[in-house]
N, C-alpha and C positions, 0 to 999 in steps of 0.2 A: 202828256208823256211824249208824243210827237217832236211837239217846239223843243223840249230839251234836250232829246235827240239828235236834233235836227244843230241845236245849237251848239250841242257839243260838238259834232262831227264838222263843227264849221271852225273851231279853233287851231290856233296855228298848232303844226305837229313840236314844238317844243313847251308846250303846256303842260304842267303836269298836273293830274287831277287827284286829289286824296287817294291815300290807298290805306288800309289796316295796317297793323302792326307784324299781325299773324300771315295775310297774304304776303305780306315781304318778306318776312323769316321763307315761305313756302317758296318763296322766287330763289330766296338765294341761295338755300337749299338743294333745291334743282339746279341749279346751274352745274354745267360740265368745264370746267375752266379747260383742259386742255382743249375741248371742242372752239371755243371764244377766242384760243392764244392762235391757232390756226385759222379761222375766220379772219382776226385784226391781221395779220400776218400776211394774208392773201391782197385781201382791203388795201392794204400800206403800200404792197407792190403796184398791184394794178391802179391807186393812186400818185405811186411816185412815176408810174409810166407817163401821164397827163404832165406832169409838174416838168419833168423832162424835155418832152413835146413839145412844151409849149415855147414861143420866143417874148419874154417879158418886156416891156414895154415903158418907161417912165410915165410917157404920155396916155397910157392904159391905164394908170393905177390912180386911187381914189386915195386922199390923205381923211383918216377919222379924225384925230385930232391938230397934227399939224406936218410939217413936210418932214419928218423925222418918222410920222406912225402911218404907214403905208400899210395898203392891202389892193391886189391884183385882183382883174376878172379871171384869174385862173384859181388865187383862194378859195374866192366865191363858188367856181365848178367843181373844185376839189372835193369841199365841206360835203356841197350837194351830192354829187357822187357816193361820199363816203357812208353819208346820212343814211340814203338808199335802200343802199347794200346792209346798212345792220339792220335798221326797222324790217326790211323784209323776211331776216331772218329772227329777230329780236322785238318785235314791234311791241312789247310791253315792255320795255326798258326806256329809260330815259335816258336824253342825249343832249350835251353841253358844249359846243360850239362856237369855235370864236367867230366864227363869221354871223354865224345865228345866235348868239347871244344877246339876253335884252337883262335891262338893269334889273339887280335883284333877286335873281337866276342862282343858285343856291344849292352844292350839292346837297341829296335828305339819303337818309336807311335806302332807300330804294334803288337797286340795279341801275347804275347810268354810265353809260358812253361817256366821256370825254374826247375832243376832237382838235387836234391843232391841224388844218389842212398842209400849212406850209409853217413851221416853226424857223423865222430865217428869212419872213419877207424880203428885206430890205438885201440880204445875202443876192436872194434870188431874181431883184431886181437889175443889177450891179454884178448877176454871172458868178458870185463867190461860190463856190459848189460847198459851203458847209450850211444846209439845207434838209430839212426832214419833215416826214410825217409822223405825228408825236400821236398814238391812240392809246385809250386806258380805259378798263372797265372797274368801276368803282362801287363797292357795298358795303352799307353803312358808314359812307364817306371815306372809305379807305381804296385804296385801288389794291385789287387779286392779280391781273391781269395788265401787263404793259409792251408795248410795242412799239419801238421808235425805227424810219427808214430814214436811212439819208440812198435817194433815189441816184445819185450823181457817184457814190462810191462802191453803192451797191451793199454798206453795212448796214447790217440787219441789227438790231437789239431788242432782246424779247426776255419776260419772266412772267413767270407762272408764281404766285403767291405759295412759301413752303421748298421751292422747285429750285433755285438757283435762278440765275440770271447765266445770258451766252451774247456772244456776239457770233453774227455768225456774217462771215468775208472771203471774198474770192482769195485766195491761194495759190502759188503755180504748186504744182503736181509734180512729185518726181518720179511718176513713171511719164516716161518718152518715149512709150512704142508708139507707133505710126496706127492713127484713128484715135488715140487717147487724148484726150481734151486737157490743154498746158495749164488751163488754170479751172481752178474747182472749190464752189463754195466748203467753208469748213466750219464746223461750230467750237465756241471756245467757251469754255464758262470763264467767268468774269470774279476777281480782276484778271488782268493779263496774266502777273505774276503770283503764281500760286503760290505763295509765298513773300509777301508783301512785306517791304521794309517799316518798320517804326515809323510814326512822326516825330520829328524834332526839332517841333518849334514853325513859329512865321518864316525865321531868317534862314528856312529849308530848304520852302515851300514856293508852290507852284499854283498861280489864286488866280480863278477866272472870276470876273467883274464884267455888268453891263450897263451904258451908262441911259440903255432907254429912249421913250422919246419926250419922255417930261423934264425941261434942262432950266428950270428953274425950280425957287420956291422952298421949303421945308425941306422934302426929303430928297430935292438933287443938293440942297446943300451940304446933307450926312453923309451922302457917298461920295460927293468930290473931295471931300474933307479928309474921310476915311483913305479914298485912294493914295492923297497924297502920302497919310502918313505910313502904309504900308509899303509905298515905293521907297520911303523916303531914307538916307542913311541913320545910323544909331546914332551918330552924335548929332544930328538934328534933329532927334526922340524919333524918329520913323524906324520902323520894323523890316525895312534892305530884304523884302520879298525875295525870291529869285529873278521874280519878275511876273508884272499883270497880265493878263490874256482877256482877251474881250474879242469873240469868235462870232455872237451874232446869234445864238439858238439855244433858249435856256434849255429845251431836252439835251441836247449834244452834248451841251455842258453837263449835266448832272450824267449821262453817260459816261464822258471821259472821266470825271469823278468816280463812278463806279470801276471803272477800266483799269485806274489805278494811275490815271496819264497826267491826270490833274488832282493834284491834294488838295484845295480847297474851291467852294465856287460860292459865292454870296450875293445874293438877286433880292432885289425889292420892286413890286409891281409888276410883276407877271403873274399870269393866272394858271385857275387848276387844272385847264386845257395844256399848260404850256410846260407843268409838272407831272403831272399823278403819273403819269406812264414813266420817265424816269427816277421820281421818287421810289417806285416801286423793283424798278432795278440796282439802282443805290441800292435799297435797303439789301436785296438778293444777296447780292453781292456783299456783303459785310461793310458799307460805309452806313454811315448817319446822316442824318437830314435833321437840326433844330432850329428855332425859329433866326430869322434874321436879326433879331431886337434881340437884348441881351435878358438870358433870364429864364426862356422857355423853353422846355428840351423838350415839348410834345406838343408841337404846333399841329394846326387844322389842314389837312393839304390844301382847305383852298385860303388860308390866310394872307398870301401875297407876299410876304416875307418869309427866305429863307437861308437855311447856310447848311453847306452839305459840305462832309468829311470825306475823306476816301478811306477804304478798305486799310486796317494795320491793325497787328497785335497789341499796341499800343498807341498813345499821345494823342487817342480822338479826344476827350474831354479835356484835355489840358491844350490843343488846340482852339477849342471852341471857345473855352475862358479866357485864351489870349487874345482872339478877334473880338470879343463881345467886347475886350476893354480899349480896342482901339477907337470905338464908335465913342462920338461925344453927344448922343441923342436917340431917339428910337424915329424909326419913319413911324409916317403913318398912312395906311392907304386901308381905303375902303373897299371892302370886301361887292 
């Protein structure tokens, strides 16, 4: 009994070990969501204070797969940091990490953290301040609970599953008596406009795209493919967008999605770390999230493929049917 003790307590802390079916129902049960939304919330601040602080470096940073998929020694501190702070509070919850992340790694039923330290490497390497810390707590593979910071503007995005989705942003204030503070956080529920226009149609619309750091192969040839013909004018079959956006931070994105700033966002290969917290505001907030590949309107949050709506009383699915027909292929990325 010893050795196995001994061995257990010797595994890395993102191990997860069997648990019942019944003990998880009891976990998630007990869970206090707003208690969690104010935890990630604190977490995210005192994380984007580090992210802030720190002065990035090219010569600092480690490429994973090539000079396009960057990650900093300040990630690294970030994750760490963040890790911490929940297990200390949470230590029976599981935690999914892009920095700690090992192949295989797989949300299950059971309470888990997801963690993007810096969603925006590459942003933040290069000083671009659209930059965030993306957290999300997720039960039986769906995220309750999401939390996105961008540290650098000081916009907060938070929902409580049931709860609504808010943004919450400095303000100037219009009181100006002398000692009053000119400007002052404010919260918004989401989208912006309480009253959201219609979709109507690609040749509307306003479509965030990223193109990644894998630039060849199968599926960079679906989305170079696709971009064109979305840019492209109607008499040379393209769908004359408004125009692409490619900002660098799949949360931000599916925030502005949510915000009602951007009508459409379609991502392939990023992971549930770099979704489930804005997924989970999307949904708040009245937009959709279906799969990236045509076909699926109730994908896995961690599928890697996806395409998110924004907030309207109409034209989401007849949106969704007109991008799915632009694609001439499905990607394919492993989970």
């Amino acid at each position: 009994m010893q050795k196995i003790s001994s061995r257990i307590s010797s595994f890395p802390h993102f191990v997860s070990l069997p648990i019942s079916s019944s003990k998880i129902r009891k976990m998630a049960q007990s869970i206090n969501h707003e208690e969690v939304h104010n935890l990630l919330v604190t977490v995210a601040r005192q994380a984007g204070d580090i992210i802030v602080r720190a002065v990035p470096h090219v010569q600092t940073s480690d490429t994973k797969k090539n000079t396009a998929d960057l990650v900093t020694e300040t990630d690294k501190a970030v994750e760490t940091f963040i890790n911490n702070a929940l297990k200390e509070k949470y230590p029976d919850f599981d935690f999914i990490g892009e920095e700690t992340y090992k192949p295989g790694m797989r949300l299950t039923d059971k309470p888990t953290f997801t963690c993007d330290p810096i969603d925006g490497t590459t942003n933040f390497i290069h000083t671009f301040p659209n930059v965030c810390v993306s957290l999300a707590l997720c039960v039986y593979k769906l995220p309750v609970v999401g939390v996105v910071y961008n540290p650098y503007t000081t916009h907060l995005y938070s929902a409580i599953k049931n709860q609504g989705a808010f943004l919450t942003m400095p303000m100037r204030s219009d009181n100006t008596a002398p000692g009053n503070a000119p400007i002052l956080p404010q919260k918004i529920r989401l989208p912006r406009r309480s009253k959201p226009d219609p979709l109507l149609g690609l040749e509307n619309a306003l479509v965030a795209v990223e193109y990644g750091s894998d630039r060849t192969g199968h599926n960079y040839g679906i989305k170079t493919r696709a971009y064109t013909k979305l840019a492209a004018a109607k008499e040379d079959g393209g769908k004359m967008v408004h125009s692409l956006r490619s900002l660098g931070s799949a949360a931000l994105n599916l925030c502005a999605v949510a915000a009602g700033q951007l009508d459409v966002y379609w991502e392939g290969g990023c992971w549930v770390w770099d979704v489930a917290a804005g997924w989970l505001i999307l949904e708040e907030a009245g937009g959709i999230i279906v799969d990236g590949n045509p076909g699926n309107w109730s994908p896995a949050v961690d599928c890697r493929r996806y395409l998110a709506v924004r907030p309207a009383p109409s034209g989401q699915k007849e949106i969704v049917e007109e991008f799915w027909s632009v694609l001439d292929g499905d990607m394919d990325y492993k989970p």
